[in-house]
Each structure stands twice: as structure tokens, then as C-alpha cells.
MIKOLDREN-416972 format. One record per residue (C-alpha): x, y, z; residue number from 0. Coordinates in pm, 1 decimal. Last residue first. Example, Ala and Ser with C-alpha at 12.3 -4.5 7.8 and 13.67 -1.06 7.14 Angstrom:
! residues 2
px->1367.0; py->-106.0; pz->714.0; nr->1;
px->1230.0; py->-450.0; pz->780.0; nr->0;
! end
This chain:
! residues 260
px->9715.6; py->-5255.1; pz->-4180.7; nr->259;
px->9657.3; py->-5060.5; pz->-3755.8; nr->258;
px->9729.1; py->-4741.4; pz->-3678.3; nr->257;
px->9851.2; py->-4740.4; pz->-3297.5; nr->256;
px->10182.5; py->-4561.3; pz->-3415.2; nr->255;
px->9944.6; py->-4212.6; pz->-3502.0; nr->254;
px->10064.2; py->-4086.5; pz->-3846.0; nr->253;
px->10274.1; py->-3779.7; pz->-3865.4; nr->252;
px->10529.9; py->-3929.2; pz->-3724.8; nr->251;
px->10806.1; py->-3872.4; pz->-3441.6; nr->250;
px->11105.6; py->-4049.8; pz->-3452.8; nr->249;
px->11195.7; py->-4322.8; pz->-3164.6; nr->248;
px->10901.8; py->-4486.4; pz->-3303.3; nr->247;
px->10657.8; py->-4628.6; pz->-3074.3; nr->246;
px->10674.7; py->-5039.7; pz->-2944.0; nr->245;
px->10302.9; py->-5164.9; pz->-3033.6; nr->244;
px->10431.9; py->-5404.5; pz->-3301.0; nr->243;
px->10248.9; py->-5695.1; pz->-3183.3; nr->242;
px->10571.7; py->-5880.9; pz->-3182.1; nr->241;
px->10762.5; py->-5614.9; pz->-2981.3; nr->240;
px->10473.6; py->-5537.3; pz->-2750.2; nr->239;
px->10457.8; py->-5908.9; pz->-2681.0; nr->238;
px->10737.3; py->-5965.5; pz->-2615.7; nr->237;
px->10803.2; py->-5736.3; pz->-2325.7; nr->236;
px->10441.8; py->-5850.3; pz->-2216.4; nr->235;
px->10614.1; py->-6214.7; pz->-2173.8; nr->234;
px->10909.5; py->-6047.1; pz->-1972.3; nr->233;
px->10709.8; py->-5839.5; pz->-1758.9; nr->232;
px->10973.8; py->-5651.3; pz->-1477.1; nr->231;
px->11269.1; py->-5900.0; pz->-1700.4; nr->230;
px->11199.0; py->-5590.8; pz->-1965.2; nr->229;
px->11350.4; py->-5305.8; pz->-1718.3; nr->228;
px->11416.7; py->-4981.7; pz->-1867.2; nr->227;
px->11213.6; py->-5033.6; pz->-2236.2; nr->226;
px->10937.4; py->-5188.6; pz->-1941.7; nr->225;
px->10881.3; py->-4879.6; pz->-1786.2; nr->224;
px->10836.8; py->-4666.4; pz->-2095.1; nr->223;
px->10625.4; py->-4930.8; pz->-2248.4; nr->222;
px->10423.6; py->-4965.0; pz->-1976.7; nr->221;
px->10354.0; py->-4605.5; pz->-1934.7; nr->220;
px->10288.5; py->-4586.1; pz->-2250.9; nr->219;
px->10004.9; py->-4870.9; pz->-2244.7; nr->218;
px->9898.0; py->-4670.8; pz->-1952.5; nr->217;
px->9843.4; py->-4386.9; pz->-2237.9; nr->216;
px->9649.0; py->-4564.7; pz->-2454.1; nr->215;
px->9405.3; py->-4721.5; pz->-2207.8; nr->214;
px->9354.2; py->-4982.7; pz->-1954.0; nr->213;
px->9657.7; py->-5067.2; pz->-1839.6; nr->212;
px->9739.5; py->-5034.4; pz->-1463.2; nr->211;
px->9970.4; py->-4827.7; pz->-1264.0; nr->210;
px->10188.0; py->-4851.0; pz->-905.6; nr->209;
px->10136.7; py->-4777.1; pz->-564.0; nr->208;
px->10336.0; py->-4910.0; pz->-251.3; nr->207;
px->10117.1; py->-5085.5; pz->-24.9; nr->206;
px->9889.3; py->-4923.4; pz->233.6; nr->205;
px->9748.3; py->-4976.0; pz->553.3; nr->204;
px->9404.7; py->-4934.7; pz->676.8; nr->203;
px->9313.1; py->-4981.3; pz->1041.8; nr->202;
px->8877.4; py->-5034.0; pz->1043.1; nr->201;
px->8629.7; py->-4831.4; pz->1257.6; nr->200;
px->8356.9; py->-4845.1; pz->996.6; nr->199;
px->8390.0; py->-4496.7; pz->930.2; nr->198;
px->8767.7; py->-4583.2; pz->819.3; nr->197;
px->8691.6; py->-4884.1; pz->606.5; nr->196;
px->8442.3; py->-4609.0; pz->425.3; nr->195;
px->8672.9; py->-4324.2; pz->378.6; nr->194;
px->8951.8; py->-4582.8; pz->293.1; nr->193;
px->8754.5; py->-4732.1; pz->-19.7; nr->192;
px->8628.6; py->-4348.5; pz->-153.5; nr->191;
px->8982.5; py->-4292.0; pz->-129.6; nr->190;
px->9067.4; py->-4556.0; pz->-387.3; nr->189;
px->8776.9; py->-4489.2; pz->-552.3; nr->188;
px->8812.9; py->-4147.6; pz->-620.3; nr->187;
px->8923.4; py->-4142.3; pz->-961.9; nr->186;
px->8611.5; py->-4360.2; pz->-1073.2; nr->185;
px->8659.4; py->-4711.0; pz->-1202.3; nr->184;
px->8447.9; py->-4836.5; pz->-901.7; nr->183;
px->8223.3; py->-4611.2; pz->-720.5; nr->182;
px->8242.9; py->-4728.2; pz->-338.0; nr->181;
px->7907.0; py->-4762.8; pz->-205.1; nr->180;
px->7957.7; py->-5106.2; pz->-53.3; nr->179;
px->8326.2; py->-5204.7; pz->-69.8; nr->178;
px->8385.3; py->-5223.9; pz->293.4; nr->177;
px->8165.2; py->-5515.8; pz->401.9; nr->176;
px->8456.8; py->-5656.7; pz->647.9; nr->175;
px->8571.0; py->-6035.1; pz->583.7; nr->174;
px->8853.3; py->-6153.6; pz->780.0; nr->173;
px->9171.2; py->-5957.3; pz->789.4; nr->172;
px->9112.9; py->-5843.3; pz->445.8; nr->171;
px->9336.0; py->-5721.9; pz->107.1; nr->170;
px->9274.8; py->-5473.7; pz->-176.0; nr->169;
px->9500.7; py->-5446.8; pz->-455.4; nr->168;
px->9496.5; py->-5219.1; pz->-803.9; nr->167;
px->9346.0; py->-4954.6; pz->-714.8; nr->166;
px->9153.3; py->-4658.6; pz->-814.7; nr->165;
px->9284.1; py->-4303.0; pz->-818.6; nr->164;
px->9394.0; py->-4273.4; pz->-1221.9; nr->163;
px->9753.7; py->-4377.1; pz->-1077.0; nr->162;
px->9732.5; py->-4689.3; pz->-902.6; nr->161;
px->9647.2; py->-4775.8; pz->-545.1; nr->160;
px->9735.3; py->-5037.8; pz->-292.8; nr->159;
px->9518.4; py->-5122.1; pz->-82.3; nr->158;
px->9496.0; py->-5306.9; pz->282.7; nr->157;
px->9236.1; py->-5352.8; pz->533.3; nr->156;
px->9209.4; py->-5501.5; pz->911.8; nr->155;
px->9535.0; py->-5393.6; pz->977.0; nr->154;
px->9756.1; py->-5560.3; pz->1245.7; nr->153;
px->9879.5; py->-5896.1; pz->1089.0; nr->152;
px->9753.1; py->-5761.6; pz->773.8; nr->151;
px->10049.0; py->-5525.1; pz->707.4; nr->150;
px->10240.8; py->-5825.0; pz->607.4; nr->149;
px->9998.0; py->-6022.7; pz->323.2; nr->148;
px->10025.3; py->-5672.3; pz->190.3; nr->147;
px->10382.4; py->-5668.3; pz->200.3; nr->146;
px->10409.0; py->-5992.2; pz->37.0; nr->145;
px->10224.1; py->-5889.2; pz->-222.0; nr->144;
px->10407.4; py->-5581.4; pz->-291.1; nr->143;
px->10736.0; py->-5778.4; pz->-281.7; nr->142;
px->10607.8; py->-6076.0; pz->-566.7; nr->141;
px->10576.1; py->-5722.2; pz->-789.1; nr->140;
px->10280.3; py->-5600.9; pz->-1002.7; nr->139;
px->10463.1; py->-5538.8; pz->-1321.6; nr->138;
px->10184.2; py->-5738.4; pz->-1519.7; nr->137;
px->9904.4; py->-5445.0; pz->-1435.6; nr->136;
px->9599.9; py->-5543.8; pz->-1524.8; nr->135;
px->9562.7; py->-5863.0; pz->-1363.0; nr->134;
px->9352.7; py->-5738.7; pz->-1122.9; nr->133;
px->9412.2; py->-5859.5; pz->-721.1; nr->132;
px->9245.8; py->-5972.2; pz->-398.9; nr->131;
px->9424.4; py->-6015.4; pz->-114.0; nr->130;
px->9289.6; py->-6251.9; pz->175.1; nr->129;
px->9398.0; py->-6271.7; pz->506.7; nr->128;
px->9297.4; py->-6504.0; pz->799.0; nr->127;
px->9182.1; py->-6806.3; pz->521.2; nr->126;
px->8942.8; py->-7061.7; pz->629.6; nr->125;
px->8683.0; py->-7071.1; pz->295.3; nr->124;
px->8439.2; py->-6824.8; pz->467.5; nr->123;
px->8700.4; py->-6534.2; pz->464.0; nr->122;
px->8810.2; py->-6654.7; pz->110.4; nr->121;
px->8477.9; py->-6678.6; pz->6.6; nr->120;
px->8424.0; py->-6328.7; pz->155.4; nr->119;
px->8684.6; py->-6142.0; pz->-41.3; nr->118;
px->8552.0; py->-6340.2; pz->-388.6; nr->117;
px->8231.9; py->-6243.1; pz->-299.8; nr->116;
px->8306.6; py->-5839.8; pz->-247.3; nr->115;
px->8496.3; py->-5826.7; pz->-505.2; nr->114;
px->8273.6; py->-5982.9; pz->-767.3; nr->113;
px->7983.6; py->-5701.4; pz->-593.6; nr->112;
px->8273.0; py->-5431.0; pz->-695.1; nr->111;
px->8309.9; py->-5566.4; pz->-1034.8; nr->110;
px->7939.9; py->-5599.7; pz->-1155.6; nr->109;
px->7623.8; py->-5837.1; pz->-1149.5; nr->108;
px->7816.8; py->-6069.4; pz->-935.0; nr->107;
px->8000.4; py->-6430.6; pz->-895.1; nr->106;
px->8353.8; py->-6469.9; pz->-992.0; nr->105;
px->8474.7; py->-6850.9; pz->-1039.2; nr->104;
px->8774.0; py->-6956.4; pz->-839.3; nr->103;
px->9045.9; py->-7156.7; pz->-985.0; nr->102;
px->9280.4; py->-7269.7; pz->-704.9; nr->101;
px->9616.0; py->-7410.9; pz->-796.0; nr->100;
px->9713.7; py->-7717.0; pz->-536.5; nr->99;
px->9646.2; py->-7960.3; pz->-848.8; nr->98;
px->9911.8; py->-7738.2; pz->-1048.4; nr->97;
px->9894.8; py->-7516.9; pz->-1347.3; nr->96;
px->10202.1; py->-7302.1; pz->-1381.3; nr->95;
px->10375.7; py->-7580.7; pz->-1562.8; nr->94;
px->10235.2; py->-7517.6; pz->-1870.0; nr->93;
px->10220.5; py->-7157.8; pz->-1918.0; nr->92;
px->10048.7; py->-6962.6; pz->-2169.7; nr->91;
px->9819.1; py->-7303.2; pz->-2327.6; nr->90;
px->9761.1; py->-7425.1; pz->-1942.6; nr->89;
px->9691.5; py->-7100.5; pz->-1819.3; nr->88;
px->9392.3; py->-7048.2; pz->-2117.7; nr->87;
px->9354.4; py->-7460.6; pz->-2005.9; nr->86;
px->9222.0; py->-7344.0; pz->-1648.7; nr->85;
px->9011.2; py->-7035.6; pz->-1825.0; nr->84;
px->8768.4; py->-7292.9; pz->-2030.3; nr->83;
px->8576.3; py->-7412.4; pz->-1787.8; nr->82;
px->8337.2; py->-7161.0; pz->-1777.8; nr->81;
px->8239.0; py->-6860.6; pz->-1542.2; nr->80;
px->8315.7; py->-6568.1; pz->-1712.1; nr->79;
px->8554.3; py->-6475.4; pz->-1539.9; nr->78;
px->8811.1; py->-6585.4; pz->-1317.5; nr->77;
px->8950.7; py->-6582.2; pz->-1012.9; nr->76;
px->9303.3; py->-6700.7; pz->-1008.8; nr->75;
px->9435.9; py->-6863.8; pz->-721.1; nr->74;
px->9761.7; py->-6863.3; pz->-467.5; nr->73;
px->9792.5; py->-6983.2; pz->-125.2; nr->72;
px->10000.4; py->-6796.5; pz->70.2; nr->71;
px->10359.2; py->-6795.3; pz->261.0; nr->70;
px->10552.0; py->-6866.2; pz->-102.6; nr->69;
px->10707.1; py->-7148.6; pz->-226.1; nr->68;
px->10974.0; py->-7008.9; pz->-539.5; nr->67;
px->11243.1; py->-7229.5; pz->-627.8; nr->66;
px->11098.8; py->-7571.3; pz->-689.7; nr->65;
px->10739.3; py->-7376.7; pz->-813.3; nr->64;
px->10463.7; py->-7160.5; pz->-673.8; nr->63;
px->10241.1; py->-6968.2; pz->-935.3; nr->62;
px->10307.2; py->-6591.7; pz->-805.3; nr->61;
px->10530.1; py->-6502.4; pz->-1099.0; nr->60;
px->10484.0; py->-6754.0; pz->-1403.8; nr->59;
px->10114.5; py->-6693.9; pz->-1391.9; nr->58;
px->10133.5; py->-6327.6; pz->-1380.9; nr->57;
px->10365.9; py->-6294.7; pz->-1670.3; nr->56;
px->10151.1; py->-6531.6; pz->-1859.5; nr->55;
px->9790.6; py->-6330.7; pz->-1789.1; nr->54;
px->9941.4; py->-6006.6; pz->-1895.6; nr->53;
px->10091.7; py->-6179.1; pz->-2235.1; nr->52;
px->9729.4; py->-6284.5; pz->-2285.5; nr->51;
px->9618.5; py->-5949.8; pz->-2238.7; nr->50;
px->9836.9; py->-5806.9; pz->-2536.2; nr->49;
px->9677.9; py->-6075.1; pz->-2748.6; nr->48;
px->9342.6; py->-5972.7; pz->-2626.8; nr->47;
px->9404.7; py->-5599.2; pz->-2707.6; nr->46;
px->9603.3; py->-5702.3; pz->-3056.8; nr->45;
px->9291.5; py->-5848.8; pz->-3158.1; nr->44;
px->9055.7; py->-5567.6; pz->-2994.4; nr->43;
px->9243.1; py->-5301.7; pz->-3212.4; nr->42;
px->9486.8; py->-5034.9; pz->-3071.1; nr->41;
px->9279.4; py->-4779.0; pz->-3006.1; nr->40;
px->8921.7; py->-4944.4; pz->-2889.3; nr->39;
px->9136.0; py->-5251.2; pz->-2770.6; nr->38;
px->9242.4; py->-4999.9; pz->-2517.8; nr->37;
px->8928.3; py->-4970.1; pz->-2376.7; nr->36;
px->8836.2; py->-5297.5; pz->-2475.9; nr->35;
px->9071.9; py->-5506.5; pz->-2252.3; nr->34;
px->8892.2; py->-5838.4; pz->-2326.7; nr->33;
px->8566.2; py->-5912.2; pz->-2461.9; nr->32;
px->8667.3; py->-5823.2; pz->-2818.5; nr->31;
px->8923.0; py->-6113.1; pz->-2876.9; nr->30;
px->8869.5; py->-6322.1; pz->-2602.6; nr->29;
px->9136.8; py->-6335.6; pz->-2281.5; nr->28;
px->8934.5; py->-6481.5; pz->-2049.2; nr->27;
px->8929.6; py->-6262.1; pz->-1770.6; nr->26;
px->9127.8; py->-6220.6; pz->-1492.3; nr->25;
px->9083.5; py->-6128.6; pz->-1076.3; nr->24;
px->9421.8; py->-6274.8; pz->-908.9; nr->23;
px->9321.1; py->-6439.1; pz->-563.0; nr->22;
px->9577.3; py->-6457.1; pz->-285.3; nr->21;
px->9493.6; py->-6573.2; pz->-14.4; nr->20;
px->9726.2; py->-6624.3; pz->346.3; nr->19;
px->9650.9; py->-6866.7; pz->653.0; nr->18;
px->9785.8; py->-7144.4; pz->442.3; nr->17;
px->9781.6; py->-7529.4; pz->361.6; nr->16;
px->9379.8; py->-7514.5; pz->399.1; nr->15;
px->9205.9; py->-7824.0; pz->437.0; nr->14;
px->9005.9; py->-7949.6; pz->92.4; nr->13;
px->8707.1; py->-8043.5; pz->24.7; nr->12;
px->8635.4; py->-8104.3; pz->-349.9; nr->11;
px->8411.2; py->-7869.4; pz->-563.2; nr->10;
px->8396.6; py->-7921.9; pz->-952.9; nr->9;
px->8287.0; py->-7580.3; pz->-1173.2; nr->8;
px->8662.3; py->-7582.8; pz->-1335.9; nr->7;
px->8843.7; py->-7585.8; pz->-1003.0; nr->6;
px->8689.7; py->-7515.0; pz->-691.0; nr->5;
px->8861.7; py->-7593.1; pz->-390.2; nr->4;
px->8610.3; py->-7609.2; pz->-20.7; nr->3;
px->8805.7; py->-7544.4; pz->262.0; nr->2;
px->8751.3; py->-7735.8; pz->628.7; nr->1;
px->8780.5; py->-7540.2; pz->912.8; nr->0;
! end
């Protein structure tokens, strides 16, 4: 089966190098349309900035180089639907953008229909297994990937779930509709996901969990984890430095997201 590339609205046919997908779900990073949750306590410019950092930790993880070829195909699907988001990776990392790079648009009204079209292009595109990602949490490990890319040898679905009950990862064997009546950004999605594969006959598997950032304190938990282990995000290390968004080690009486 032929595959069809898409990169910056232009579609060439291509034939798959890989049985394997990976798809990272990002968003432009512009100041007050990006990460505005947390922009909402930390202000939207810091937000996007903070975002960007996300984006080029990502990039300079999964993008295969000289040292690093993995077993998938990798691609960022991206929104909103422009042009623009190949040179964003361009700007953050130069030599993460590649001819083999896909850049796939997202198409839907809201995030679960996006998932469910990006999950089927990739079925419909040639690829056995596709994982679909966020980019909100710029720990997110090479292994779990890997492992999810693993379990779907025998599993028909795979998730991996963060901390507020959603997730973070799901992955296919093929296409299966299993995202229909899920309620996204809920804390039961995640199980909300497996009740339905399940019903439908599916074999879930599971990936280790982890968190993502959305608000104030997941931006502590990523400052807690990263104080231990900066090389985990190196980028989003900096960032937090330069942005100022590292908390006293004394306690104030003034909250350390105050902005001026």
C-alpha cells in the first residue's frame, strides 16, 4: 500500500519505511492560544514560551538522527492547520526537520474526533500500529514508546495514563472506533477509553503512567521532577530557569507565579 506524506498542505506518495506510527499531537505555540490553563496563572506569554521548550525537547527526542534510528516512523500532528508549524520545529531545532519527517494536519471539531482521524489516517496510510501522542508532557520517555509500539503485536489497544485520569498515549493495531463517547479531559477518561475497547471485544495493554502540564500544580510536578533529573527535559529545564518559574526555596507571602 502506497502512503500518502503530507507536509505543509502538499501531498506526495510515498511507500511506507515502517510498520510503526508515531504521531505527536502539538499546537502552534502562540501566545494566548497555547497552554491557557496554565497561561491563566502564570501569564499566556510565559505559557507559550514554556510550550515552546515542550515542543524542542520532543523534537530532539523521537526525531531520528546518526545515533538514534528508531523501529517507527515519526510525525507531528499539528494544529491549526497552516504552514507555519514545520518552520516553529525549524526555529527550536534545526536539524530535527528532515524530508522523511511527517507533518500531519489535525482534522475535527474537537480533540477526541482529531484523535480519531489522525488514528485512522495512519491505519489507512499503511501503518500496522499507530500511537498517538500530546506534547504535554516533555518527560515522555523514548522507552514508553517503544513499549507501546511492543504490546501492539498482540493488543489491539494501548494507553498510557496520567495522573488527573486521562491519558497521555493511545496506540492501534489497525483502526478500531474506540474513542466514541469517551469524555475527554474528564478524570475518567482513561477508564472510560478501556470500558469501551473492552465492550468492543478489544485486548488493552498498558504503558507505564506518567503526568502532563496543564495547570499550576503539574507545572510543580515538573519542576520537582526535573530539579532531580534536568537531562529528563533539558530545553524545559531552561526554560523554567529563564522564565523565572523555578519557586523559592523560602516560603513567601506573595504567590511565585506573580508576574512585573
Amino acid at each position: 500500500m502506497t502512503d500518502t506524506e503530507t507536509v505543509c498542505g502538499r501531498e506526495t506518495m510515498t511507500l511506507p519505511e515502517h510498520e510503526n506510527l508515531l504521531l505527536i499531537g502539538a499546537r502552534e505555540p502562540v501566545t494566548g492560544e497555547t497552554k491557557t490553563r496554565l497561561g491563566a496563572t502564570i501569564g499566556m506569554e510565559r505559557a507559550a514560551q514554556l510550550y515552546r521548550a515542550f515542543l524542542a525537547d520532543l523534537a530532539h527526542r523521537f526525531v531520528p538522527d546518526g545515533d538514534f534510528v528508531p523501529d517507527y516512523q515519526f510525525g507531528w500532528a499539528f494544529t491549526p492547520a497552516t504552514g507555519r508549524f514545520r518552520s516553529v520545529i525549524d526555529e527550536l531545532s534545526p536539524c530535527a526537520v528532515t524530508e522523511r519527517l511527517l507533518f500531519v494536519p489535525q482534522v475535527g471539531d474537537d480533540w477526541g474526533i482529531r484523535q480519531s482521524n489522525l488514528l485512522r489516517w495512519g491505519s489507512e496510510h499503511g501503518y500496522a500500529r499507530t500511537v498517538l501522542t500530546a506534547s504535554d508532557s516533555p518527560q515522555m520517555s523514548r522507552c514508553a514508546i517503544e513499549r507501546a509500539f511492543d504490546l501492539l503485536h498482540d493488543a489491539d489497544v494501548v494507553i498510557g495514563r496520567v495522573h488527573d485520569g486521562g491519558y497521555y498515549l493511545i496506540g492501534l493495531r489497525g483502526f478500531h472506533d474506540v474513542l466514541t463517547g469517551v469524555p475527554m479531559s474528564t478524570r475518567n477518561a482513561a477508564d472510560a477509553l478501556v470500558a469501551r475497547a473492552e465492550s468492543m471485544g478489544l485486548r488493552v495493554a498498558e504503558v507505564p503512567g506518567t503526568f502532563d502540564v496543564d495547570i499550576e500544580a503539574d507545572l510543580d510536578l515538573l519542576i520537582e521532577l526535573l530539579d532531580d533529573q534536568p537531562e529528563a527535559a533539558p530545553a524545559t529545564s531552561r526554560a523554567l530557569r529563564e522564565l523565572d518559574l523555578i519557586p523559592d526555596r523560602l516560603p513567601t507571602c506573595t504567590s511565585r507565579w506573580q508576574e512585573g
